[in-house]
MDTraj code that builds the backbone (N, CA, C; nanometers):
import mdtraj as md
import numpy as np

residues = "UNK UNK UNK UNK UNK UNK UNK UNK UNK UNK UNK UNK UNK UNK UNK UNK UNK UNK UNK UNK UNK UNK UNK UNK UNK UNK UNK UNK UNK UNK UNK UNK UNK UNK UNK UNK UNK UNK UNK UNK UNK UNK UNK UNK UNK UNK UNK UNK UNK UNK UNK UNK UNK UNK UNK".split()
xyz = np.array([
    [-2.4419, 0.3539, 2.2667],
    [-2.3798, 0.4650, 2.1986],
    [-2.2276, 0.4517, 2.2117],
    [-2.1471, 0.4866, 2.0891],
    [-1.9970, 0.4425, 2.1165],
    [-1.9439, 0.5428, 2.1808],
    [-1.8437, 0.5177, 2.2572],
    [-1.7635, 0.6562, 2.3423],
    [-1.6850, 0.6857, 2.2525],
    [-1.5917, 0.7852, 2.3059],
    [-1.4788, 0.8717, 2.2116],
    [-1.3858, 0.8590, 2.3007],
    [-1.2940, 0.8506, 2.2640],
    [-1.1520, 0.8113, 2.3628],
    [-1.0500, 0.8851, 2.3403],
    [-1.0089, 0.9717, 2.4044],
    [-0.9357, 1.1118, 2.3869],
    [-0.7669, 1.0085, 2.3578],
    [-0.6892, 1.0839, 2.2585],
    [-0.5714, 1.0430, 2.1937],
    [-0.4334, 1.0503, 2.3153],
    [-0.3702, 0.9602, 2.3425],
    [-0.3239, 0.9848, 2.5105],
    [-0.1172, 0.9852, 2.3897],
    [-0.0655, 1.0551, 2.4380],
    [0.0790, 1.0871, 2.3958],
    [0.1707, 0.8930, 2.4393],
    [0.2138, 0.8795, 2.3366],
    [0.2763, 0.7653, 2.3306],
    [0.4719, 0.7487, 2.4129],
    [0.4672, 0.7149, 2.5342],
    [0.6137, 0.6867, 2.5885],
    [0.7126, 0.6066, 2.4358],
    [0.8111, 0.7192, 2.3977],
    [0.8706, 0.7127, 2.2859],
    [0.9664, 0.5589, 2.2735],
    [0.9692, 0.4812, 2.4010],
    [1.0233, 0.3647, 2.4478],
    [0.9605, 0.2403, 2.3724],
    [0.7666, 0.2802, 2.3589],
    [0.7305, 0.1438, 2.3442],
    [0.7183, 0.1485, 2.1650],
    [0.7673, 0.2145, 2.1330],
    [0.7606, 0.2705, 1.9409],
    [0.8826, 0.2119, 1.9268],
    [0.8900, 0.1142, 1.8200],
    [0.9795, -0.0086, 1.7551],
    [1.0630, 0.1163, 1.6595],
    [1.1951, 0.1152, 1.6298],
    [1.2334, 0.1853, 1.5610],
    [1.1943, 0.1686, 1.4017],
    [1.2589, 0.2257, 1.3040],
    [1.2194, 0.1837, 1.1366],
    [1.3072, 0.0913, 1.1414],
    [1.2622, 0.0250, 1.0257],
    [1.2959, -0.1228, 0.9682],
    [1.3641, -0.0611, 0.8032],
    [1.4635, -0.0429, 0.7589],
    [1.4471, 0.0159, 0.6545],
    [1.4183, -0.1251, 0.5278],
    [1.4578, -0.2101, 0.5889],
    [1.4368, -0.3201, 0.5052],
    [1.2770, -0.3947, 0.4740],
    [1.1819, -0.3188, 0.5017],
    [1.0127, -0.3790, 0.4486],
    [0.9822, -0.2594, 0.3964],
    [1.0782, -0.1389, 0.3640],
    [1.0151, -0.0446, 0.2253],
    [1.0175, -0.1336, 0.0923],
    [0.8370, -0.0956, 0.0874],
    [0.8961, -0.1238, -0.0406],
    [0.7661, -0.0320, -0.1165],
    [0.7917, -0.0221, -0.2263],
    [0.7308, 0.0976, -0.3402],
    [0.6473, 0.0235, -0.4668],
    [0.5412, 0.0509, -0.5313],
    [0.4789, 0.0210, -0.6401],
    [0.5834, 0.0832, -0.6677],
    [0.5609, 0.0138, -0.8727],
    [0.6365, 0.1047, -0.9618],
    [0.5831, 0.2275, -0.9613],
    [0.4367, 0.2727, -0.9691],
    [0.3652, 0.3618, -0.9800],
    [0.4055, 0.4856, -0.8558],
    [0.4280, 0.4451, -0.7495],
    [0.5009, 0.4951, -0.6347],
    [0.6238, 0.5346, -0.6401],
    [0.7221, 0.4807, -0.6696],
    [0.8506, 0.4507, -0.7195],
    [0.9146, 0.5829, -0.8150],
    [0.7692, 0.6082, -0.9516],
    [0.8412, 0.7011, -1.0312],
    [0.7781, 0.7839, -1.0119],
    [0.6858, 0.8090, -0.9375],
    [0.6225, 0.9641, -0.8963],
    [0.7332, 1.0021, -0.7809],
    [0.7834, 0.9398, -0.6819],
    [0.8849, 0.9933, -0.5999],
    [1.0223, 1.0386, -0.6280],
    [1.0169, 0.9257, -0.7565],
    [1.1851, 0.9622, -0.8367],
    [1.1561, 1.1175, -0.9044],
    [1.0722, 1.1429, -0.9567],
    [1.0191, 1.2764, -1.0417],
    [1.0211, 1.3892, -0.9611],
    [0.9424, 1.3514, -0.8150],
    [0.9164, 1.4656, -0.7207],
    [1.0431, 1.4782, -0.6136],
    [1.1454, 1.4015, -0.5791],
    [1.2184, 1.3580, -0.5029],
    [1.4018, 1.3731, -0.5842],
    [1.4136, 1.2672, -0.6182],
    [1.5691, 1.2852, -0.6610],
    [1.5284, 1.0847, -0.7361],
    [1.6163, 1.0358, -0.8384],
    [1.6196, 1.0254, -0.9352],
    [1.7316, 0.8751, -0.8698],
    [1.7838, 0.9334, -0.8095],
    [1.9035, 0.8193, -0.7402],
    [1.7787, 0.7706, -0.5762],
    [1.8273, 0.6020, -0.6304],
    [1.7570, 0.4929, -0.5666],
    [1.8225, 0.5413, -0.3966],
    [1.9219, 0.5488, -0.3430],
    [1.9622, 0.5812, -0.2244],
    [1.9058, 0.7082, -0.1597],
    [1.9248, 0.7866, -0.2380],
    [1.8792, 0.9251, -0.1714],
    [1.7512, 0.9325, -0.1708],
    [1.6445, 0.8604, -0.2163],
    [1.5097, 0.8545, -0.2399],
    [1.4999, 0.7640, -0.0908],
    [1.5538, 0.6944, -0.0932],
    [1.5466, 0.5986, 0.0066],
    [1.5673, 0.7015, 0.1596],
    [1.6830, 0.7512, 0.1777],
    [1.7129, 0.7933, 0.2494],
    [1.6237, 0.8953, 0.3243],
    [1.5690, 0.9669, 0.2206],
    [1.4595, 1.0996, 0.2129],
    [1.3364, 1.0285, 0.3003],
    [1.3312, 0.9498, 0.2467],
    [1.1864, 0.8284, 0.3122],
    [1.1657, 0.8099, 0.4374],
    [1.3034, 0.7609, 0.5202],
    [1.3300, 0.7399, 0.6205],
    [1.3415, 0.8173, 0.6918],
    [1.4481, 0.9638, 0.6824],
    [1.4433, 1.0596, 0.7629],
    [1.2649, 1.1277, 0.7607],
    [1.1860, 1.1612, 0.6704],
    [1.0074, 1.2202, 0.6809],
    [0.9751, 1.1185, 0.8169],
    [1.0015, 0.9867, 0.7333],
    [0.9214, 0.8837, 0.8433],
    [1.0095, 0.8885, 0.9971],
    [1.1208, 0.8955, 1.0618],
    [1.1699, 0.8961, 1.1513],
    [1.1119, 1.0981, 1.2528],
    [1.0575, 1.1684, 1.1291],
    [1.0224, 1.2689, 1.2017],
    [0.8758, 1.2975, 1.2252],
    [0.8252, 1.1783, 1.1824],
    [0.6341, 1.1670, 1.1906],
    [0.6707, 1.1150, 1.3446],
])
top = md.Topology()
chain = top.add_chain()
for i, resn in enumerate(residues, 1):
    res = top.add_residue(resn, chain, resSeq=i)
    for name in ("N", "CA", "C"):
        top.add_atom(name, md.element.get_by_symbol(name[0]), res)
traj = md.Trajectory(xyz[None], top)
């Protein structure tokens, strides 16, 4: 029978920071974020990074 392994809090040390340079977007991705997001390639970008730096 498989066990369950309770979720243990991660020392914020061994988490690699972002890479902003291996985003990368389908087109399909790309213009649903430009639509829902902002329209300019930087600030889309930027938006990305700060969500992901607060997950």
């Amino acid at each position: 029978m498989p066990e369950i392994t309770k979720e243990v809090k991660l020392d914020p040390s061994v988490i690699p920071p972002l890479d902003p340079s291996i985003l990368t977007l389908s087109d399909k991705e790309r213009a649903f974020l430009h639509a829902t997001i902002s329209e300019d390639d930087d600030a889309l970008k930027a938006k990305i990074l700060s969500v992901q730096a607060k997950a």
